[in-house]
NUNU-151960 format. One record per residue (C-alpha): z, x, y; residue in three letters. Coordinates in pm, 1 decimal, always signed. Layout:
residues N
PT  up  east  north  aa
PT  Z  X  Y  ALA
...
//
This chain:
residues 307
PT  up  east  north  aa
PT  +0.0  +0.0  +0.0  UNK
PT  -129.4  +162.2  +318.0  UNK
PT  +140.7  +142.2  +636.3  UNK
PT  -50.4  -132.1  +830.0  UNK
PT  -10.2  -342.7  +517.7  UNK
PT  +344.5  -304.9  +504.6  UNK
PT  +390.8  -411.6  +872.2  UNK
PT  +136.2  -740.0  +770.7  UNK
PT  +399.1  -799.7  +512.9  UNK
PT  +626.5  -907.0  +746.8  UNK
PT  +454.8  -1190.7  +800.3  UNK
PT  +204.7  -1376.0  +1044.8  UNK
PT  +117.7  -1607.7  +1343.2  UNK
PT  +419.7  -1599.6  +1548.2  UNK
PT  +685.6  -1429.0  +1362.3  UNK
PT  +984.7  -1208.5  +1536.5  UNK
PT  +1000.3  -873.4  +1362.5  UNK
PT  +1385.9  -786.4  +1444.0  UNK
PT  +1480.9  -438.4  +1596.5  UNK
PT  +1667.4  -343.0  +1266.1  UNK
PT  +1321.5  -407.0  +1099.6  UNK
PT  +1107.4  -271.0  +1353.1  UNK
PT  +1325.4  +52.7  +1307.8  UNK
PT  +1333.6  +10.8  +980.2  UNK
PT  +940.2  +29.8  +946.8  UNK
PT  +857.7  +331.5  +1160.6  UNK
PT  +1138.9  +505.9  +944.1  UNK
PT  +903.8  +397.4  +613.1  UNK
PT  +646.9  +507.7  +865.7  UNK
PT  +767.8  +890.6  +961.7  UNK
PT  +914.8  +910.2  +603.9  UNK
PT  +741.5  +725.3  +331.9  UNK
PT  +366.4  +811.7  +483.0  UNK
PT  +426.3  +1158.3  +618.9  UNK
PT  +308.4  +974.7  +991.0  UNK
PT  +469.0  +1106.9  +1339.4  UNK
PT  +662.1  +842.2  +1486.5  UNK
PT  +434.7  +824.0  +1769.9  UNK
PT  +147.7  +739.1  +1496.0  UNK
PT  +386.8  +496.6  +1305.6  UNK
PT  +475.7  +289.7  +1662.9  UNK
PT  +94.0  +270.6  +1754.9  UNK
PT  -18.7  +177.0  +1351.9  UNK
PT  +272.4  -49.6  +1380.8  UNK
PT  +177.0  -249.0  +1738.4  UNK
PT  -158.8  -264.8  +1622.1  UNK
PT  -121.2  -450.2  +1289.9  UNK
PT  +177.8  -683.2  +1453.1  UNK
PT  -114.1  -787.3  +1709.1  UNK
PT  -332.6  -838.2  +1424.0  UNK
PT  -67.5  -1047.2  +1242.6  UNK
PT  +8.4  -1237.3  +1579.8  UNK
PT  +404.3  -1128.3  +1517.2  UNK
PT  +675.8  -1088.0  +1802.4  UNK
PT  +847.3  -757.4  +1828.2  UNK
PT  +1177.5  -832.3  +1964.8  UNK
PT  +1202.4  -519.6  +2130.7  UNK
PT  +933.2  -620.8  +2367.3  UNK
PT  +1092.7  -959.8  +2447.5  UNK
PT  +1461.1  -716.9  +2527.2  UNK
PT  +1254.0  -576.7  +2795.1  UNK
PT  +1084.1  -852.1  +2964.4  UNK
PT  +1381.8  -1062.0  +2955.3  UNK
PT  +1577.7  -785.4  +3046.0  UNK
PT  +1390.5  -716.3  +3339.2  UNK
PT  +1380.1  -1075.9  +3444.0  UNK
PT  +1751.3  -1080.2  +3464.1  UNK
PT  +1767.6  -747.4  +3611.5  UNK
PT  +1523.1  -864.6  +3934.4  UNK
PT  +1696.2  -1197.8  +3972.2  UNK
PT  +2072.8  -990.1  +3945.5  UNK
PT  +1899.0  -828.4  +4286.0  UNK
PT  +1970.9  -455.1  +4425.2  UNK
PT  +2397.6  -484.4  +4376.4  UNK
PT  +2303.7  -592.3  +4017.1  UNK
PT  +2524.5  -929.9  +4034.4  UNK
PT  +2454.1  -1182.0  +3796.5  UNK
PT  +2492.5  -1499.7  +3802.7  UNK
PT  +2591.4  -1781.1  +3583.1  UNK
PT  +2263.5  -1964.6  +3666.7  UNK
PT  +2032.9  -1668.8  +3644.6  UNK
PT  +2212.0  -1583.3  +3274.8  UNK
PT  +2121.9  -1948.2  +3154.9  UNK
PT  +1744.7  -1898.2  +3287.6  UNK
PT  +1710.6  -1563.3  +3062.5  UNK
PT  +1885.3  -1744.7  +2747.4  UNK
PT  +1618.0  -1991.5  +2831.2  UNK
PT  +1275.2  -1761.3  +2838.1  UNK
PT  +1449.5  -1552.2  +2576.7  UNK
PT  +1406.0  -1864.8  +2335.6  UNK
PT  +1094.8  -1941.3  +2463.4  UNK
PT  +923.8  -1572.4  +2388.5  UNK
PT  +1087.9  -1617.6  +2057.0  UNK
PT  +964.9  -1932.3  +1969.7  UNK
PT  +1349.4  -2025.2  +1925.3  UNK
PT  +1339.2  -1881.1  +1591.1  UNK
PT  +1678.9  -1765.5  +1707.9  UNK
PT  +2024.2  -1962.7  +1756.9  UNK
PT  +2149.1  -2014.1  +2062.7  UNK
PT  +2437.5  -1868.7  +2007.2  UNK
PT  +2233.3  -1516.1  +1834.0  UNK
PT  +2036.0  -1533.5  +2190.1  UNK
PT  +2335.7  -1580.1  +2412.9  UNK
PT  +2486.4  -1267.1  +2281.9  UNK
PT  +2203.1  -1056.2  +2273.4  UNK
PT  +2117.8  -1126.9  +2629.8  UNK
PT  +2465.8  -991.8  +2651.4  UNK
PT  +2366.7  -702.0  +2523.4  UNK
PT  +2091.6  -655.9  +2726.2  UNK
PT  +2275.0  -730.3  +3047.9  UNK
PT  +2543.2  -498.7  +2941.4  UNK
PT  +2308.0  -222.2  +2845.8  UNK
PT  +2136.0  -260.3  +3187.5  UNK
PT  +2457.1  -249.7  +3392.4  UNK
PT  +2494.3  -500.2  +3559.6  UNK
PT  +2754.4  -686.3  +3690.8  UNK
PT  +2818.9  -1074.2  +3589.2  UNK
PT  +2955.4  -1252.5  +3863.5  UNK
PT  +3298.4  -1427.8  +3870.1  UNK
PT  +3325.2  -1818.1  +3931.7  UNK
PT  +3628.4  -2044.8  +3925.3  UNK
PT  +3853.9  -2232.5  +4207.7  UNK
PT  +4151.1  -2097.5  +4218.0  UNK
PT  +4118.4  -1797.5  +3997.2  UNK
PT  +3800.6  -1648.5  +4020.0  UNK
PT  +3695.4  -1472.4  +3672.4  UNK
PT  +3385.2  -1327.7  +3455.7  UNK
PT  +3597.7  -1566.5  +3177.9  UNK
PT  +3232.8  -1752.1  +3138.9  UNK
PT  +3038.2  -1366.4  +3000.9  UNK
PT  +3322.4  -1234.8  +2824.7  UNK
PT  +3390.7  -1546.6  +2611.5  UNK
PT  +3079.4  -1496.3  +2479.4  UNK
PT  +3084.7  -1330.6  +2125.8  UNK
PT  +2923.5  -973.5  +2144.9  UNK
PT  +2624.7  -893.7  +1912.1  UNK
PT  +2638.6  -878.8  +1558.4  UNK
PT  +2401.8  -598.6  +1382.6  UNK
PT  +2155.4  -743.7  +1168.9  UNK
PT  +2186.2  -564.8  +807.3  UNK
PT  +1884.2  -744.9  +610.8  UNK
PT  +1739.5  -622.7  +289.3  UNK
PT  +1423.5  -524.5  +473.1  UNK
PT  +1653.3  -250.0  +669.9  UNK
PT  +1836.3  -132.1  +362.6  UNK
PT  +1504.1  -89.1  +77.8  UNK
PT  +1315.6  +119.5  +435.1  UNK
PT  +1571.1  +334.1  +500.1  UNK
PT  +1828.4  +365.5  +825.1  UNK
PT  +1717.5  +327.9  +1214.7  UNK
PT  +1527.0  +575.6  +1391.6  UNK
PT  +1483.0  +587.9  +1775.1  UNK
PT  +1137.7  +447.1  +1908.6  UNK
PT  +876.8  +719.3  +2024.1  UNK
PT  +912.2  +870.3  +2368.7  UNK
PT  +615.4  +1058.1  +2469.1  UNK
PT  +586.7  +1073.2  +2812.7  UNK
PT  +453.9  +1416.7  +2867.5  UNK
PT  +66.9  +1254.5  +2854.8  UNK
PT  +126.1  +894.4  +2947.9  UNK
PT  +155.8  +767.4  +3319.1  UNK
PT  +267.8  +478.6  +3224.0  UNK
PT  +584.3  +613.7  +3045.6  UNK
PT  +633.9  +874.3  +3306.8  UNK
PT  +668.1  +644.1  +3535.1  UNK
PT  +891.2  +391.0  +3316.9  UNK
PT  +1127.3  +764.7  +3328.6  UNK
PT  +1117.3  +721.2  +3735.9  UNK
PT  +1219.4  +386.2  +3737.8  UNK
PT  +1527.1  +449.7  +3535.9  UNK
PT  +1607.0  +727.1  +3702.9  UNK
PT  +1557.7  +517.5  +4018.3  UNK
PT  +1772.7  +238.9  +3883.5  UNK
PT  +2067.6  +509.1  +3785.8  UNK
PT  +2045.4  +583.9  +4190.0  UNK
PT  +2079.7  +197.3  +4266.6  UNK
PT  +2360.8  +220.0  +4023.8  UNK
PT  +2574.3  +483.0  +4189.7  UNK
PT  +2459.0  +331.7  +4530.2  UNK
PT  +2633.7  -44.1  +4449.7  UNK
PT  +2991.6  +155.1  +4355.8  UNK
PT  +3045.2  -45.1  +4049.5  UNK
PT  +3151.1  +188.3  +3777.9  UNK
PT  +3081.2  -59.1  +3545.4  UNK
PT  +2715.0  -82.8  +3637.6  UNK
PT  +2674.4  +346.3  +3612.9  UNK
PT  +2845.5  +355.4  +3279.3  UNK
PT  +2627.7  +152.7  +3047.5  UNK
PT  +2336.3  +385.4  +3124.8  UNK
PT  +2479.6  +647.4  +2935.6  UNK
PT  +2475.0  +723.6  +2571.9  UNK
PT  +2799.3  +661.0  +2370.2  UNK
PT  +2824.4  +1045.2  +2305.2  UNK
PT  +2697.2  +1141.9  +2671.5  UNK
PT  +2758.1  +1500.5  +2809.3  UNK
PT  +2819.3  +1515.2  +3159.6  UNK
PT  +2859.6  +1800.6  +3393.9  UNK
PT  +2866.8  +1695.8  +3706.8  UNK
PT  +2828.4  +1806.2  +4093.8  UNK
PT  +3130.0  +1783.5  +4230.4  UNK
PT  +3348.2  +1831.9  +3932.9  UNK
PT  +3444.8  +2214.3  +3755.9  UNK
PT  +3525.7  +1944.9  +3450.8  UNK
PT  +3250.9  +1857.5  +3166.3  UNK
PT  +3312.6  +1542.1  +3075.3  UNK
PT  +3231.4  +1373.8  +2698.0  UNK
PT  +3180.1  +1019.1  +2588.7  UNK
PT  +3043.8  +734.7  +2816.3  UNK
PT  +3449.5  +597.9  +2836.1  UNK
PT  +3526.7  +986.7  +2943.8  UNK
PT  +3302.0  +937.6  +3233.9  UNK
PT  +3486.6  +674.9  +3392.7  UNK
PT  +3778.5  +890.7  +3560.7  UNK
PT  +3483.2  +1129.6  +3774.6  UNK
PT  +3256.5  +846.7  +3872.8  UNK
PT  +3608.1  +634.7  +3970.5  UNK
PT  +3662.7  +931.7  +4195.8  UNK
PT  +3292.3  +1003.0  +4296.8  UNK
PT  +3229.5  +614.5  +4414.3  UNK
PT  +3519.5  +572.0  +4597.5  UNK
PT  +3304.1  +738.7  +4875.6  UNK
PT  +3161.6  +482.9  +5091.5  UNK
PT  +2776.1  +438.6  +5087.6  UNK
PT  +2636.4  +687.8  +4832.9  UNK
PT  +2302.3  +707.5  +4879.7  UNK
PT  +2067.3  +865.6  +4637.8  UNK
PT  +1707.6  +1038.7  +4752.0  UNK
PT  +1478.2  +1175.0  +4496.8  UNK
PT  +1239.3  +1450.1  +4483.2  UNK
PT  +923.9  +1387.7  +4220.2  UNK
PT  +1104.0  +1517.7  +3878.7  UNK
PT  +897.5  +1716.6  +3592.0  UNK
PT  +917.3  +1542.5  +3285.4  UNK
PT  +898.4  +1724.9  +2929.7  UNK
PT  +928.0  +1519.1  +2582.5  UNK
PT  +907.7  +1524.3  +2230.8  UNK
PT  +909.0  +1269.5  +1944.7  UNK
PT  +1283.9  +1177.8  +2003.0  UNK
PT  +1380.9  +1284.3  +2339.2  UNK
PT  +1268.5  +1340.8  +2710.4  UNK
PT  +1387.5  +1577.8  +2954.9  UNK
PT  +1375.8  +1500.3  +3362.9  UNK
PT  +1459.5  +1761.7  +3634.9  UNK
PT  +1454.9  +1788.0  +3939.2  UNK
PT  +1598.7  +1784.5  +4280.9  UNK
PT  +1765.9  +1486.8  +4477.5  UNK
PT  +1983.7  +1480.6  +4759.2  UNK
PT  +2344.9  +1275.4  +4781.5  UNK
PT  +2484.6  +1128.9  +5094.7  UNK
PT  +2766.8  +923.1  +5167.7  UNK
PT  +3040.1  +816.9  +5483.9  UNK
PT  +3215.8  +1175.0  +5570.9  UNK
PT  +3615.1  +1100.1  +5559.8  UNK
PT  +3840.5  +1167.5  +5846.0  UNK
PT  +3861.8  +1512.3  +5697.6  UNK
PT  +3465.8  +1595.4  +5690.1  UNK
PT  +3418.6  +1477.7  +6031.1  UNK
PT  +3432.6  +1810.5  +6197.9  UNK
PT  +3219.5  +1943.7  +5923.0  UNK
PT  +2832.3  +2098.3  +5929.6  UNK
PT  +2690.7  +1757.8  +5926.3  UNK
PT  +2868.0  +1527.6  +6195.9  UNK
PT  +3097.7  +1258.3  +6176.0  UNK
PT  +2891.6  +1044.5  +6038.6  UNK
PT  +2739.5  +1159.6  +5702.1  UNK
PT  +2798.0  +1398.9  +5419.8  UNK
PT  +2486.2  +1549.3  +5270.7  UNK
PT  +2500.3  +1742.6  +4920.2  UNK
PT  +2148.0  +1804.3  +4785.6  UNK
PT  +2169.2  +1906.0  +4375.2  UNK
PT  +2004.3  +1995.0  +4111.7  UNK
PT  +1951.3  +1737.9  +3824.4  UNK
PT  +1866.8  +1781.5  +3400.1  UNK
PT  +1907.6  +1445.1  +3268.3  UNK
PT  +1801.5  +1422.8  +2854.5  UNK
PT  +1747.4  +1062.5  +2728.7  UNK
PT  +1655.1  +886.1  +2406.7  UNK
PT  +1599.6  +538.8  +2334.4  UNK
PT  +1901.0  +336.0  +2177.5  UNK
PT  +1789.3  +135.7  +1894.0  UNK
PT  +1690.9  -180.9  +2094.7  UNK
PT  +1395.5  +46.2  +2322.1  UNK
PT  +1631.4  +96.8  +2656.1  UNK
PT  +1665.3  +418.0  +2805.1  UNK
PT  +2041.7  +596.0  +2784.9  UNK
PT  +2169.6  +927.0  +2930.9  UNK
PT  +2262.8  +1198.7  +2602.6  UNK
PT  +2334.9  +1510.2  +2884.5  UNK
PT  +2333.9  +1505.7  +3232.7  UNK
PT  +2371.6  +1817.9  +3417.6  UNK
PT  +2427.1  +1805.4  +3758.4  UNK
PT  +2464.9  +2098.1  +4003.5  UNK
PT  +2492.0  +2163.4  +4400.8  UNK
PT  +2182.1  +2353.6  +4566.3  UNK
PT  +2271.6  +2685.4  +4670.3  UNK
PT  +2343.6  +2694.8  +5035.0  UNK
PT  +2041.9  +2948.4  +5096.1  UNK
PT  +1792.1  +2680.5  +4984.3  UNK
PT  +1931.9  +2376.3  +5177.8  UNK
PT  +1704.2  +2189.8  +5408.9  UNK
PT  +1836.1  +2226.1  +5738.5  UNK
PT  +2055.2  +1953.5  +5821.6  UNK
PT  +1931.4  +1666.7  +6057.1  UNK
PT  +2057.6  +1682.3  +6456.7  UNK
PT  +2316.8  +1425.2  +6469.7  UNK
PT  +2171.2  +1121.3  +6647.8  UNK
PT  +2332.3  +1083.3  +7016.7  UNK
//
């Protein structure tokens, strides 16, 4: 049985292949028929459009950034806007999903994006209405277990425009992150095991929960503001490396305001490594992110304070 019969075994006209059995298919893919996983993924698309079957991983995405867009720039999301992506989530699926299965993978998605759910109530205003809902479940069927375990979708970016500049927008959206404050909206973006060393820390830090104490300190500055230079990209079948330069400013305290750049702002441009792979339902997370201050020699001048 050649590989683009196995995928047409899944089924046809309208089907949802799962991410557990997407994964578990480019693993027979990479494994079973000696393919790269960048040849398994496009063998795999094609004979899904053939079969007219829905990859669920594409339906995380556009949902996800449905929600994302309506959430707006500070990433708050609504009650309202939460029911409309349960809704085209079961649409796109052909509500071959409970809602109860689609309620808590939007969830996941939403949590996974980082971003924030709004709090509601009269007297005691809570996010009671997201956290009741039950978190995801991992699907463990028998087409997973006889194909082997999970393997992260390709990322090759080093040729494609189109995934270069899906690396830029995450990148971008880690900026709008830091920018809203919320360390609950930074952390998500990061993998589980995440590295971090970090500009204005001597500390490396480990695990996305060992994050929390720098950016707590780091966002307590008012008005971060990130600017970005154009990064270079690198990849390889499992993960992709941006670097670059960008530039940090936020409100100088009380202390800074005699300092180089005025009263008003502090400037600290930095060097940036950031190394991501896919987690197993397609979205981008952080695995290292190395984060250094430019050496004072090869600062841009800074600007003339404004009278």
């Amino acid at each position: 049985m050649a590989f683009e019969d196995l995928v047409r075994a899944q089924g046809i006209n309208g089907r949802m292949v799962g991410t557990d059995e997407e994964q578990a298919l480019l693993r027979a893919g990479t494994g079973r028929y000696g393919m790269s996983l960048e040849q398994a993924d496009a063998s795999l698309r094609s004979a899904a459009s053939g079969q007219r079957l829905i990859l669920q991983r594409d339906i995380d995405r556009e949902v996800g950034d449905f929600v994302a867009a309506a959430a707006g720039p500070r990433g708050r999301l609504t009650p309202a806007v939460f029911e409309q992506g349960v809704s085209l989530y079961g649409r796109r699926t052909e509500r071959q999903l409970t809602d109860p299965q689609i309620r808590s993978r939007l969830k996941s998605i939403v949590e996974r994006r980082g971003l924030i759910p709004a709090r509601r109530g009269y007297l005691w205003r809570t996010r009671g209405w997201f956290d009741r809902i039950p978190a995801e479940t991992p699907s463990t069927g028998p087409r997973a277990e006889l194909v082997g375990p999970a393997v992260a979708p390709p990322a090759d970016v080093s040729l494609q425009p189109a995934a270069r500049a899906e690396i830029v927008a995450f990148l971008e959206s880690w900026g709008r992150a830091v920018s809203s404050g919320v360390v609950d909206r930074v952390l998500p973006l990061y993998d589980p095991q995440a590295v971090l060393l970090a500009t204005v820390s001597p500390t490396p830090y480990q695990t996305r929960e060992g994050l929390r104490p720098y950016f707590t300190r780091f966002l307590s500055n008012q008005n971060i503001t990130v600017q970005w230079a154009e990064p270079f990209i690198v990849s390889d079948r499992f993960l992709v490396s941006a670097s670059g330069l960008y530039t940090f400013e936020w409100d100088a305290s009380p202390q800074q305001a005699g300092g180089p750049n005025g009263p008003g702002r502090t400037v600290t441009p930095a060097r940036f490594t950031y190394v991501l792979r896919r987690d197993p339902s397609g979205a981008w997370q952080i695995l290292q992110h190395h984060s250094s201050e430019l050496p004072a020699m090869n600062r841009p001048a800074a600007p003339a304070p404004q009278a």
